[in-house]
C-alpha positions in Angstrom: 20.7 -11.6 -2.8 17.2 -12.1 -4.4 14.5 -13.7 -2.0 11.2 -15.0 -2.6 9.9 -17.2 0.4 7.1 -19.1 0.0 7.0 -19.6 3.9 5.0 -16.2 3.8 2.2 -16.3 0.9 0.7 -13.2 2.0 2.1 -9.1 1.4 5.4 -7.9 1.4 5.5 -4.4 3.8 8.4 -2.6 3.4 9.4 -0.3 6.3 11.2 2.8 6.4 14.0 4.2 8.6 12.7 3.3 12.3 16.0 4.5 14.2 15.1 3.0 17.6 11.3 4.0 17.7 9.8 0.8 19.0 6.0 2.5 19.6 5.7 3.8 16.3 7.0 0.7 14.9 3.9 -1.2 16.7 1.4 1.2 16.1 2.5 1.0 11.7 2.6 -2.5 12.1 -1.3 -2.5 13.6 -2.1 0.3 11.1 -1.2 -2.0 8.4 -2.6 -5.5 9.8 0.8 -7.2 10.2 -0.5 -10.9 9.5 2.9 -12.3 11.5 3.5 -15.6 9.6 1.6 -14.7 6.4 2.7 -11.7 5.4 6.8 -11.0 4.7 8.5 -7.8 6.5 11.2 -5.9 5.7 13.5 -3.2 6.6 15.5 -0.9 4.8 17.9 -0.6 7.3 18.9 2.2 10.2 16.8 0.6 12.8 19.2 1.5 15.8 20.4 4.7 17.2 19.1 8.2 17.4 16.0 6.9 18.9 14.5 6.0 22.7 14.7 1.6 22.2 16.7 0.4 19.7 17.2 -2.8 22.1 13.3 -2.7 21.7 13.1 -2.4 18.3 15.7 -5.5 17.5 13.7 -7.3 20.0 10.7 -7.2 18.1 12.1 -7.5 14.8 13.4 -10.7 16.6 10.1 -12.1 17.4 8.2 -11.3 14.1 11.1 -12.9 11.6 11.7 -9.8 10.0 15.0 -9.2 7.6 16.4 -6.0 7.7 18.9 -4.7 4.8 22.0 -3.5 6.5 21.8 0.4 6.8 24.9 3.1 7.2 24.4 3.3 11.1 24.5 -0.4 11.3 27.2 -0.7 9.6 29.5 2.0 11.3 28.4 0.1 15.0 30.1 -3.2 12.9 32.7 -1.3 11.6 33.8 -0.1 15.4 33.2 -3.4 16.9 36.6 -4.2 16.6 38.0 -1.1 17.6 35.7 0.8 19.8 37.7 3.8 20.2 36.5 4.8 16.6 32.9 5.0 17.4 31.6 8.4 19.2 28.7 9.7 21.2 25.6 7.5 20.5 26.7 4.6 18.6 29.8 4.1 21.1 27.5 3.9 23.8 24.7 1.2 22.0 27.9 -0.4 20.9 28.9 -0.9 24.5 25.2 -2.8 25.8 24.7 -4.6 22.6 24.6 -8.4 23.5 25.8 -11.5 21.5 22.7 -12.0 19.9 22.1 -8.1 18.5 25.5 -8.8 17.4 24.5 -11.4 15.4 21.5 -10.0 14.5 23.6 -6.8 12.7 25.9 -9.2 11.3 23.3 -11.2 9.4 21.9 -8.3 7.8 22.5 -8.5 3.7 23.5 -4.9 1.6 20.3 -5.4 -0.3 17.6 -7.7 -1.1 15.6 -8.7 -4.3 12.7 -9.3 -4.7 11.8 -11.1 -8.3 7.7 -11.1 -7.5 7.8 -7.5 -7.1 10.4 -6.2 -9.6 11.7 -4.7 -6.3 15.5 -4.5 -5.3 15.8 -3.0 -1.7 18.7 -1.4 -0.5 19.6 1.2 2.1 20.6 4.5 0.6 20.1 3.7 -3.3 22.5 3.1 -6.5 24.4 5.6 -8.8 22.4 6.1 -11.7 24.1 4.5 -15.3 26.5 2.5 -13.2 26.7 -1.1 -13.2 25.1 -2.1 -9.8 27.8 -5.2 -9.3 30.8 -2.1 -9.3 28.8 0.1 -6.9 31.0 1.0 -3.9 29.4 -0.2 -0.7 29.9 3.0 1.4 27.5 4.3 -2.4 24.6 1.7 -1.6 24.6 2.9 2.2 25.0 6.4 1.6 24.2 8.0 -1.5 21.3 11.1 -1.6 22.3 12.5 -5.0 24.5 13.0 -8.0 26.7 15.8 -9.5 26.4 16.7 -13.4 29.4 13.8 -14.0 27.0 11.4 -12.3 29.4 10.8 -9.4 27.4 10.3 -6.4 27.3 12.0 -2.6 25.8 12.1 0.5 25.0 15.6 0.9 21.4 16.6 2.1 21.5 19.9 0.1 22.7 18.7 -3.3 20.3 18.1 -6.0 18.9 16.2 -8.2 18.3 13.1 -6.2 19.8 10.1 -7.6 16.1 8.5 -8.0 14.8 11.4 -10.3 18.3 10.1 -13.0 17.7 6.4 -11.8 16.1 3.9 -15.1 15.3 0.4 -13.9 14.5 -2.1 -13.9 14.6 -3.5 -10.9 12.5 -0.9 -8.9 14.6 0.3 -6.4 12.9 1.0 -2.8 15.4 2.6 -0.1 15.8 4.6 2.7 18.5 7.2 4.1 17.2 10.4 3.1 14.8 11.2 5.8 12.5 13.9 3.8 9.0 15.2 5.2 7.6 13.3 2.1 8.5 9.7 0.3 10.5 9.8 -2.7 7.7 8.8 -5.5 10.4 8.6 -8.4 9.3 6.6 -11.9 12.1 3.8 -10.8 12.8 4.4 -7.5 10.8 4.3 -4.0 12.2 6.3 -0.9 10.3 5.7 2.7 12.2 7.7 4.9 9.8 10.4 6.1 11.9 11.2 9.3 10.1 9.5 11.8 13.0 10.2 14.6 13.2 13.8 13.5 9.2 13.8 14.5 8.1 13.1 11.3 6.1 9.9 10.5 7.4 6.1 10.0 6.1 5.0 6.5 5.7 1.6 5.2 5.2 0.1 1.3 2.8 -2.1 1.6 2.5 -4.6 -1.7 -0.2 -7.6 -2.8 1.6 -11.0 -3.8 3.1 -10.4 -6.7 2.4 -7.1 -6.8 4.5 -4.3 -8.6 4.8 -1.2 -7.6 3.2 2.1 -9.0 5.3 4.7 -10.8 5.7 7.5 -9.7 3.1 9.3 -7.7 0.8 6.3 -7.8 3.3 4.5 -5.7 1.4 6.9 -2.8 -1.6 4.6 -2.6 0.7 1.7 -1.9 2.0 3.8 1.4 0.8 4.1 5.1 2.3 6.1 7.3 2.1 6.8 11.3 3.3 9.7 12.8 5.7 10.3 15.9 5.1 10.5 19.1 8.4 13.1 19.8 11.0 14.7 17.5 13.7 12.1 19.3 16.4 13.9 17.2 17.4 17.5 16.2 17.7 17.7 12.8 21.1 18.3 12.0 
């Protein structure tokens, strides 16, 4: 889905996995001058569970007109609507005092996002490097970290290399999912999960109209971070 609205002439911020942490979410969103109305906002998904308000955080993603790209967490809590004896634990329980309009709120969110004035696609987890993004299993664009020597691709924290450091755009790819103590500053590819929920910090991309991004390290001075108030979450 490519989007370029011209109801917000301003920057494009791009925020990273914010897993229910309302404060930090408003203290990035002061940090960076959140112009509501001018400037467009974005999520790349996980915005719910493991943290203190995820009611508070789709609240205020609510009242500022953000979009949020559908993340794996959102995506198992739609996947269990149906059937909530196959959610567990945390996401059973936000499953069970979500109301109509969160519902709908998780239902509108898209897999990914273009955007052509940046170069920029945005999706949750990433793509499989040298394979055609339209054949790219969903669970792939949700969940993927890295990639074996055959270039299939998995979610496991401790594999290596990251699918960013095979990835060769274009488009840019900006993403989430692998919460790391640093961003992902990859030629191609943009990760901003810095593992806010884990008592990290809650990063955002923060990009001029028309704007592309830097490659590689110099993507840094196109980041702000904040950092968290609790570790809300062991890290497992």
């Amino acid at each position: 889905m490519a989007w370029s609205d011209e109801r917000f002439p301003g920057r494009t911020i791009l925020v990273g996995d914010v897993h229910g942490c309302r404060d930090e979410l408003e203290t990035l969103l002061t940090t960076v001058r959140f112009d509501q109305g001018v400037d467009r906002l974005l999520f790349v998904g996980d915005v719910v569970v493991r943290g203190p308000d995820p009611h508070g955080v789709l609240a205020l993603i609510a009242q500022i007109r953000a979009t949020v790209v559908c993340g794996n967490h959102e995506d198992k809590l739609l996947g269990g609507r149906d059937d909530p004896s196959a959610l567990k634990g945390e996401h059973q329980r936000l499953a069970a005092s979500l109301s109509h309009d969160e519902w709908r709120m998780l239902e509108a969110m898209p897999l990914w996002l273009d955007l052509p004035d940046h170069g920029v696609r945005v999706v949750h987890a990433g793509v499989v490097p040298g394979q055609s993004f339209w054949s790219t299993p969903k669970q792939a664009l949700l969940r993927i970290r890295s990639v074996d020597p055959r270039g299939r691709w998995t979610d496991d924290k401790n594999a290596l290399p990251r699918w960013g450091e095979r990835y060769v755009g274009p488009p840019h790819v900006v993403f989430g999912h692998n919460a790391l103590p640093e961003p992902q500053l990859h030629e191609w590819a943009t990760g901003i999960d810095t593992a806010c929920v884990y008592g990290g910090r809650l990063t955002a991309l923060v990009l001029d109209p028309g704007e592309p991004i830097p490659r590689g390290p110099g993507a840094r001075a196109k980041l702000t971070s904040v950092p968290a108030r609790h570790p809300y979450y062991p890290i497992g």
